[in-house]
C-alpha positions in Angstrom: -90.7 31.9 -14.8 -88.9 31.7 -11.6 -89.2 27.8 -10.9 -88.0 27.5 -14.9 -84.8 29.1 -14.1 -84.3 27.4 -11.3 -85.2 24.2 -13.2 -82.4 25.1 -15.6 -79.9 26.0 -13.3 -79.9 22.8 -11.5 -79.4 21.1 -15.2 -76.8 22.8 -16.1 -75.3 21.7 -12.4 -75.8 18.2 -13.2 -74.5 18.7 -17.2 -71.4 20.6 -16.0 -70.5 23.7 -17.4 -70.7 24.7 -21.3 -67.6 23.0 -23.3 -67.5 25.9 -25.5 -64.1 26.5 -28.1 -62.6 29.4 -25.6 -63.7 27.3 -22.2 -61.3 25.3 -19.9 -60.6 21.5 -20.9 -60.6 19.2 -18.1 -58.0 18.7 -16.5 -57.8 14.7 -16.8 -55.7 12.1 -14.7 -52.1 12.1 -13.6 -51.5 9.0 -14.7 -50.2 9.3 -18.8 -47.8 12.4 -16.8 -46.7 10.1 -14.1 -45.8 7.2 -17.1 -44.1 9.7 -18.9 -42.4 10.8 -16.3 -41.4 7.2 -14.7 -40.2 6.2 -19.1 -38.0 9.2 -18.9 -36.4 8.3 -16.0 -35.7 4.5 -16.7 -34.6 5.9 -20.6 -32.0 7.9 -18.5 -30.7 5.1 -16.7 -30.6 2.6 -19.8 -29.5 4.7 -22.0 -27.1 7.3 -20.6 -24.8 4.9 -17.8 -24.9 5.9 -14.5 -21.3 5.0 -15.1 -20.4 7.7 -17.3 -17.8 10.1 -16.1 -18.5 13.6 -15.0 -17.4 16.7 -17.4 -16.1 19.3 -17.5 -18.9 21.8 -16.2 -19.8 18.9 -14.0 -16.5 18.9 -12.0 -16.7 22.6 -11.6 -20.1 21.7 -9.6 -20.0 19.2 -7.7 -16.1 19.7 -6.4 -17.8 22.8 -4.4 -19.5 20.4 -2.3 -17.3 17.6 -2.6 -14.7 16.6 0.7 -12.3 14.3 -1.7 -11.4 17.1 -3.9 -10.3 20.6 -3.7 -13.0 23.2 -5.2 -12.4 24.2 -8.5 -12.1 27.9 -9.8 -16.0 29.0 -10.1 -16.2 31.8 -12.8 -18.2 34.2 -13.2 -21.0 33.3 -15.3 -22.0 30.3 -12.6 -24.4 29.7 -10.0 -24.5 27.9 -7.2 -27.9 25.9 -7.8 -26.7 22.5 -9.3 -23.7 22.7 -6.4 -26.8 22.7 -3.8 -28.5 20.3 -5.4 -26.2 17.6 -6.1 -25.1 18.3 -2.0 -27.1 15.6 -0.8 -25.0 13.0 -2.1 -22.0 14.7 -3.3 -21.2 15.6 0.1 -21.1 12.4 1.4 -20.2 9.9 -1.2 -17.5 10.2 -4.5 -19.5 7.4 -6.2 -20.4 8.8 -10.0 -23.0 6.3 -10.5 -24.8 6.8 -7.3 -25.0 10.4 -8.2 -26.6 9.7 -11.5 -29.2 7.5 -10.7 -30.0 10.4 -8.1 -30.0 12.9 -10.6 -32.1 10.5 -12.4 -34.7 10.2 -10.8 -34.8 13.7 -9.1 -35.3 14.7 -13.1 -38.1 12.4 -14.0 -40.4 13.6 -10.7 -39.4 17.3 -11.6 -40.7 16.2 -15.3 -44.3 15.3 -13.6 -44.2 17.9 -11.3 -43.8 20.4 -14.2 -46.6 19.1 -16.3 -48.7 18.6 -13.7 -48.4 22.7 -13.3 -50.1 22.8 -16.7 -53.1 20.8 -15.9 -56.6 21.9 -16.5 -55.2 24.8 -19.4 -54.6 21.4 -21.7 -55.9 17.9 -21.8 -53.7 15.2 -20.3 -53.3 13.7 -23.6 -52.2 17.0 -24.8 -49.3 17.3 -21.8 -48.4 13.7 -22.1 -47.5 14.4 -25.3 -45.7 17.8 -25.0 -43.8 16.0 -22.3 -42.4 12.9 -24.3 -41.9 14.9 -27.1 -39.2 17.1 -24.5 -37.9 14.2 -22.7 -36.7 12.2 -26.2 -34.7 14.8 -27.1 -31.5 13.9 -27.0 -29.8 16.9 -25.2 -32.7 15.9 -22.6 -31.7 12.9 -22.0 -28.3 13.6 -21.8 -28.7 16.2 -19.8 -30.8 14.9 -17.5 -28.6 13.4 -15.2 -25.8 15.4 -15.4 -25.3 17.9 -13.1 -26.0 20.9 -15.2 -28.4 23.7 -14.7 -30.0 24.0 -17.8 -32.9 21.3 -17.6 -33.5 22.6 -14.3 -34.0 26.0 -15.9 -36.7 24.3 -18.6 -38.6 22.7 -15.4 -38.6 26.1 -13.5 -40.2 27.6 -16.7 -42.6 25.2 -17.1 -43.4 25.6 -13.6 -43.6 28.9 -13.7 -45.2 29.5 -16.7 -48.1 27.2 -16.1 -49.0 28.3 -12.2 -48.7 32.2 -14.4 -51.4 30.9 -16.6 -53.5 28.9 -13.9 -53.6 32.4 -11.2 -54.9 34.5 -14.5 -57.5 31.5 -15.6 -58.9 30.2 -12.1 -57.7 32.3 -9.8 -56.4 29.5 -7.8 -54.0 30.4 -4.4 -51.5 28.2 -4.8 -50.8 29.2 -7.6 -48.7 32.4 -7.4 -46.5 30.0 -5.2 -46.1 27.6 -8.2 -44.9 30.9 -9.8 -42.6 32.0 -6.9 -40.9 28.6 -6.6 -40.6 28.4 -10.6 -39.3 31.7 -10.7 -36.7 31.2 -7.8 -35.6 27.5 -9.6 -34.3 29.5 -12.7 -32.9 32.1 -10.8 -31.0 29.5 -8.6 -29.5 27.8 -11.5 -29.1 30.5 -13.6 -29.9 33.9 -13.0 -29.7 36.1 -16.3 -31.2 33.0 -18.0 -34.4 33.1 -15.4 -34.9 37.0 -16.3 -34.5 36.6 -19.9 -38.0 33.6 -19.2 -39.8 35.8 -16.8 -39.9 39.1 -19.2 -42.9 38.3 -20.9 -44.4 37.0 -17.4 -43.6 40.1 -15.9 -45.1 42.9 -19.0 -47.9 40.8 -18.3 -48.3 41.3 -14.6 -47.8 45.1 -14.9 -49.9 45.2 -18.3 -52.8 43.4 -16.6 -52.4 44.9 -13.5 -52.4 41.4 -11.4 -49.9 42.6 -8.0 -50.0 39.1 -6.7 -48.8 37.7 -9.7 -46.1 40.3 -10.4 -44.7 39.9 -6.6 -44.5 36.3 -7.1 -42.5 36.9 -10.1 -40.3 39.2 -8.5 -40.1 37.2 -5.1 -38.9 34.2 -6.7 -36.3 35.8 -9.3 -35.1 37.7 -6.1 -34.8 34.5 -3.6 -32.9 33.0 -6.4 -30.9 35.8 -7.2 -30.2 37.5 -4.5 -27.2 34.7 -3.6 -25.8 34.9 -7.1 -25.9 39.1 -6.2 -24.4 38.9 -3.3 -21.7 36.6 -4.4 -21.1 39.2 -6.9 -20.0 41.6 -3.9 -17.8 39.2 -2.0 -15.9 37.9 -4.7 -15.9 39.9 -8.1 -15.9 43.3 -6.8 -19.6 44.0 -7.4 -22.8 43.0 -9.6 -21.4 45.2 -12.9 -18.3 43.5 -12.8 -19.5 40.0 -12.5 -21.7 40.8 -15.4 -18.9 42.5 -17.5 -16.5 39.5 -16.1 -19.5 36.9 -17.6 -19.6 38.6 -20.8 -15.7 38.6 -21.5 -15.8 35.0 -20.4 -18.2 34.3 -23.1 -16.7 35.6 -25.9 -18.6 39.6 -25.4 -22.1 39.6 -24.9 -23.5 41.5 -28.2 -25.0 41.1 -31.7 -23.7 37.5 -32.7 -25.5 35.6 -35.1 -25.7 31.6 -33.7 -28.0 30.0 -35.3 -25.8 28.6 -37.4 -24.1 27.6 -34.6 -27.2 25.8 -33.1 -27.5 23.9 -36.1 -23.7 22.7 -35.9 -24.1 21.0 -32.3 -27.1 19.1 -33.0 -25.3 16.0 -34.2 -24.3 16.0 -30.3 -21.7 18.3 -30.2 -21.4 19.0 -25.9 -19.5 22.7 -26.7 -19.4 24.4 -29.4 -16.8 27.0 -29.4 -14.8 27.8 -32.0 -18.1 26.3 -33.8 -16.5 25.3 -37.4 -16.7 22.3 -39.7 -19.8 21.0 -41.7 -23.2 20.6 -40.9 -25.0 17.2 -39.7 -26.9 15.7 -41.8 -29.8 17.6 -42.6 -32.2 14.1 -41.1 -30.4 15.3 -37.9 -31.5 19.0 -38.0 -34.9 18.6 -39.9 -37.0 18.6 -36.5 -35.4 21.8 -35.6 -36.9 23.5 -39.0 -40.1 21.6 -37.9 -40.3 22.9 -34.9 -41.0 26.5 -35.6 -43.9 25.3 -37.9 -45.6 23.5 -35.5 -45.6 26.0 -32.7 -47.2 28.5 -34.9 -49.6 25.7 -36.2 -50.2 25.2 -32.2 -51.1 29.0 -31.9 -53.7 28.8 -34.7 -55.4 26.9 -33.3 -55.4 28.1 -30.4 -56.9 31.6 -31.6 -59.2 29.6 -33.3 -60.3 27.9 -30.5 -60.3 31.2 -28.2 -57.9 30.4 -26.0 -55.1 32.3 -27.3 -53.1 32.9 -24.1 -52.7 29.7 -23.1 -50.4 29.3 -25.7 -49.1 32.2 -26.8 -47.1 32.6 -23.0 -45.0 29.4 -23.6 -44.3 30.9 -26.6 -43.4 34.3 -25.8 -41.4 32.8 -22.8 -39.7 30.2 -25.3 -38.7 33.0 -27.9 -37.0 35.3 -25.0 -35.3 31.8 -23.5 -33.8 31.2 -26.7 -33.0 35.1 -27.9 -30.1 35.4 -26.1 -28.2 32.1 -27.4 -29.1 32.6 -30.8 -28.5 36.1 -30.9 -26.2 37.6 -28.6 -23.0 35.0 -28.3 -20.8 33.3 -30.6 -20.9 29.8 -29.9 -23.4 27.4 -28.9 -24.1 23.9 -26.6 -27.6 22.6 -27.5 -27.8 22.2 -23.9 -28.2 26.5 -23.9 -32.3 26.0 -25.4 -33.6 23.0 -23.3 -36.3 26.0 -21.8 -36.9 26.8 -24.8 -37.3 23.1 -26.0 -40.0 22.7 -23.4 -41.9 25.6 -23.6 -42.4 24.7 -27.0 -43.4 21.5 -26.4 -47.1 22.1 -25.4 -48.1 24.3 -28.4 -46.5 21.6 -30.6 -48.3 18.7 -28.7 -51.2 20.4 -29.0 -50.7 21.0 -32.7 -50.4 17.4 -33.6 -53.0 16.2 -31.7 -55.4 18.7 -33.6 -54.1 17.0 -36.6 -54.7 13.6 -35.8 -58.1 14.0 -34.1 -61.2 16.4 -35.2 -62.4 18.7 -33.0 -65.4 15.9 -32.3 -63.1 13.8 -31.3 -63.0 11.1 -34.3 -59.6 10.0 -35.9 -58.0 11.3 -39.1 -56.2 8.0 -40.3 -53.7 9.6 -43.2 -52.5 12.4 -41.1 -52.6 10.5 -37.8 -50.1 7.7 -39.8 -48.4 10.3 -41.3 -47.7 11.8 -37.7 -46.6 8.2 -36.3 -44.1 7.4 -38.8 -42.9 11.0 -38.7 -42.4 10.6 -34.5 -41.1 7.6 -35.1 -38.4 8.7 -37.5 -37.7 11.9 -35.6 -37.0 9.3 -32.2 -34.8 6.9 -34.2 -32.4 10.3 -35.0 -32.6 11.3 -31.4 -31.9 7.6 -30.0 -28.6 7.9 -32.6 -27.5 10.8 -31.6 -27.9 10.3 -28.2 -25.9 6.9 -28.2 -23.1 8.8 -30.5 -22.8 11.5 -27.4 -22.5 9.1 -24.9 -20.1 6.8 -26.3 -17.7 9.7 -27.4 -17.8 11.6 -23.7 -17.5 7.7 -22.3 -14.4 7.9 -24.3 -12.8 10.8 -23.0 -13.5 10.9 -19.7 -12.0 7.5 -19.4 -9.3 9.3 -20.9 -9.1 11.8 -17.9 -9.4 9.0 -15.4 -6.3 6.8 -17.2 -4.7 10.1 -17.2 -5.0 10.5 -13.6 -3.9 7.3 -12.6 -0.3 8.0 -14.9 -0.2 11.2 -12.7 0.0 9.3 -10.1 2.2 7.0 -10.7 4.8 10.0 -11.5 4.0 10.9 -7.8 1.7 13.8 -8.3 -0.7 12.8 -5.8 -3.1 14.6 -3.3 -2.3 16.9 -1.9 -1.2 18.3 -5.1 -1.7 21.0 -8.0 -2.1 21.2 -11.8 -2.3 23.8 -14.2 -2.6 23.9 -17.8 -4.7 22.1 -20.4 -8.2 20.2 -18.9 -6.1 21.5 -15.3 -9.9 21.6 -14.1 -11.3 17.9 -14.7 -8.1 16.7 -14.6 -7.8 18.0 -10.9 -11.1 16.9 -10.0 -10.0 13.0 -11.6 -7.1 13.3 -9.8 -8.0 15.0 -6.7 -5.2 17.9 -7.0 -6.4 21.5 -7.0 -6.4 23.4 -10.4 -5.1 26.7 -11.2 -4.4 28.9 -14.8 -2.0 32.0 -15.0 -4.5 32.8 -18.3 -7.4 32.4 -19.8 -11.2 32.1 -18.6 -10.0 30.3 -15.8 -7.7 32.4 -14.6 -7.2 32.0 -11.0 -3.5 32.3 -9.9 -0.2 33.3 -10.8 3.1 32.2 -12.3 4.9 33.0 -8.5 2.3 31.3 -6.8 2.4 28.2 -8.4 6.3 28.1 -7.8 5.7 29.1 -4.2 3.0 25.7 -4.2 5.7 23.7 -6.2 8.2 24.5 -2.8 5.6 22.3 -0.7 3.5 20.4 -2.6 3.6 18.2 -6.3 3.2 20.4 -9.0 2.5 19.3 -12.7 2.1 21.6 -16.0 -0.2 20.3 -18.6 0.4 21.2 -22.2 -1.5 19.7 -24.7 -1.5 19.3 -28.6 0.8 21.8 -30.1 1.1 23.7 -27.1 3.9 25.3 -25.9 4.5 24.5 -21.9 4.7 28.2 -19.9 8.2 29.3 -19.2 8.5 29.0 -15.9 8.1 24.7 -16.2 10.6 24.1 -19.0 13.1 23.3 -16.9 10.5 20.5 -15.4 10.9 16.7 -15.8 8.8 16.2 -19.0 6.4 12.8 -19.8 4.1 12.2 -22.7 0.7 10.9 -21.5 -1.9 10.4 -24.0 -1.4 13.4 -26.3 -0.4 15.5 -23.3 3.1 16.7 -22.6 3.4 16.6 -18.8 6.1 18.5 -16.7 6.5 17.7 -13.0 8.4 19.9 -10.3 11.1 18.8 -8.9 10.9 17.8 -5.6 11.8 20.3 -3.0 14.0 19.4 0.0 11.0 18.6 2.8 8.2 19.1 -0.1 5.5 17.5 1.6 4.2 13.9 0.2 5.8 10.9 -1.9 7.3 12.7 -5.2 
């Protein structure tokens, strides 16, 4: 009896372990991660123009760490994450497309990196997929080399969520770390956005009693908070009033329906705020109905298969990612659900591959064509969309860049301040500070800038419609673009060419 079960032990050695429904698939090669990965990153750079100007939110960033331009006003809502990592060549260098191609290709090895957290809880295939299926979104590729924090929080909670899932499954030891550094990228870039992506990671910690796992959680929200907190202190008077100066800034945090809104800035709208007007086109919004479908589809089979968990966390952590922009603001940027976007991803992937392919592994040929010409389809939109975006933000940031050269040609050169309409990227194209008497960017006062006007070149933006403030009327006026433009008067020993 003995030397039988000893004979079948060392067969099942040989065999490997039992492939049953519930048990871990392999966890494959890197290489369809590492091609998905390396596609995204040349898509960026085809697709999106390292030349393209930076925006809005963009100038706010990278002018922190900038020497060529003065820093622009940093609200409250912001973190310091994308400033810190866009140092390494913002610091040094002015140069637009250098700083894409960096951001470039910083985003495509964060892509692997983040899938490559998931291996061993789904086949390659399966990730490969999930990942393709995130980086052809158009917001994703848009996004991608921009610096913005929100992709960087969907590659924190991938990270994170996948290392979470790895600790519980294999108890593996690097794993809490994965968690940790996940945790503490969201935080960094975002902070109420990584708590809002760690809650159901943290009820499950406490509900399954794993301490490891919950300090990891904890650590990393805290080593990327804790700046963010302490900021708080230093400049806004404390962590309440950062928060209550956040939610003013965003239109007051509460019950606000945005789905609607959502829908709206699909068709590539950056900012969505008044969100009014007509719909796309419903080709453009159908994979967002989609969507939902196919992430439930994913966790069907998932129970079937007995491995609910592995799916149902990306999901939970998707639904609480997305809850607050769909539920609690009134505008929207599609850029606001990229976590959510790639959380999905995996229970979606692995959706469609259980309908192309039996469980034995043989083709279905009408639903596997059915799938292809649907992908296809859904990639066409997302390639049109995409090339729509950039062209119109190529447009007007060209705008901002003919604007600044006009501005200096009136003589308001560096060093030098505006205020008024697009003061911020305006500054930041035409290397003046920036400053507002109102508004969410409030960061000065009327006396002040007359007190700045004494020294330096002063100009008051006003743009369609507008009225320019009181204190400028008396200001040299000049139409540039559809701006109205009122320079200062030179002051006797005002320093620089007026």
């Amino acid at each position: 009896m003995a030397d039988g079960a000893n004979a079948t032990a060392v067969g099942m050695r040989r065999r490997g372990p039992a492939t049953g429904s519930g048990a871990a698939p392999r966890a494959g090669g890197t290489g369809p991660l590492a091609a998905v990965a390396a596609a995204f990153t040349l898509a960026q750079l085809v697709l999106v123009r390292p030349a393209l100007g930076l925006g809005w939110d963009e100038t706010v960033y990278v002018s922190q760490v900038t020497s060529h331009t003065p820093a622009a006003f940093f609200s409250a809502p912001r973190s310091r994450g994308v400033s810190l990592l866009v140092a390494p060549v913002a610091s040094w260098s002015s140069s637009t497309p250098l700083l894409r191609v960096y951001l470039a290709l910083l985003s495509g090895l964060a892509l692997y990196l983040a899938l490559r957290a998931w291996r061993g809880l789904f086949p390659a295939r399966v990730l490969a997929t999930a990942g393709a299926l995130f980086a052809t979104l158009w917001v994703t590729l848009f996004y991608g080399p921009q610096a913005m924090p929100n992709y960087w929080v969907a590659i924190g909670a991938l990270v994170c969520a996948g290392c979470f899932l790895r600790a519980r499954a294999a108890h593996t030891r690097a794993a809490p770390w994965g968690v940790a550094a996940g945790a503490a990228l969201m935080a960094w870039m975002r902070p109420t956005d990584a708590v809002w992506v760690a809650v159901p990671l943290l009820l499950a910690a406490l509900a399954r009693r794993r301490g490891r796992l919950l300090l990891a959680l904890v650590g990393g929200l805290a080593a990327g908070g804790v700046p963010w907190v302490i900021e708080a202190y230093t400049g806004y008077g404390g962590l309440a009033q950062r928060l209550a100066e956040a939610s003013r800034i965003q239109g007051g945090l509460g019950w606000h329906i945005a789905v609607d809104d959502q829908l709206r800035s699909l068709g590539g709208r950056a900012l969505c705020r008044p969100c009014t007007g007509s719909m796309p086109h419903p080709v453009i919004t159908a994979w967002w109905f989609v969507l939902p479908v196919l992430a439930a589809a994913g966790l069907a089979v998932a129970v079937r298969a007995g491995r609910t968990a592995r799916t149902l966390v990306p999901l939970a952590c998707a639904a609480t990612a997305a809850l607050p922009y769909l539920f609690t603001i009134e505008y929207a940027a599609p850029r606001f659900l990229q976590p959510a976007y790639a959380l999905l991803a995996i229970p979606v992937a692995d959706a469609l591959w259980h309908l192309v392919r039996t469980p034995a592994g043989r083709w279905r040929p009408w639903p596997a064509a059915l799938v292809a010409v649907a992908l296809a389809g859904h990639l066409a939109v997302q390639l049109t969309v995409l090339v729509h975006t950039v062209d119109r933000n190529t447009d007007s940031r060209r705008d901002w860049a003919r604007t600044a050269d006009t501005l200096h040609r009136l003589g308001v050169r560096p060093p030098c301040l505006l205020t008024g309409h697009e003061a911020i990227p305006l500054g930041y194209y035409s290397g003046c500070s920036s400053g507002n008497v109102r508004g969410n960017n409030a960061n000065t006062t009327e006396a002040e800038i007359l007190a700045t006007a004494r020294r330096i070149p002063v100009a008051a933006l006003t743009g369609p419609g507008g009225t320019p403030p009181r204190y400028a009327r008396s200001w040299t006026a000049h139409r540039v673009g559809d701006l109205q433009v009122r320079v200062a008067p030179p002051a006797d020993g005002a320093a620089g060419p007026r």
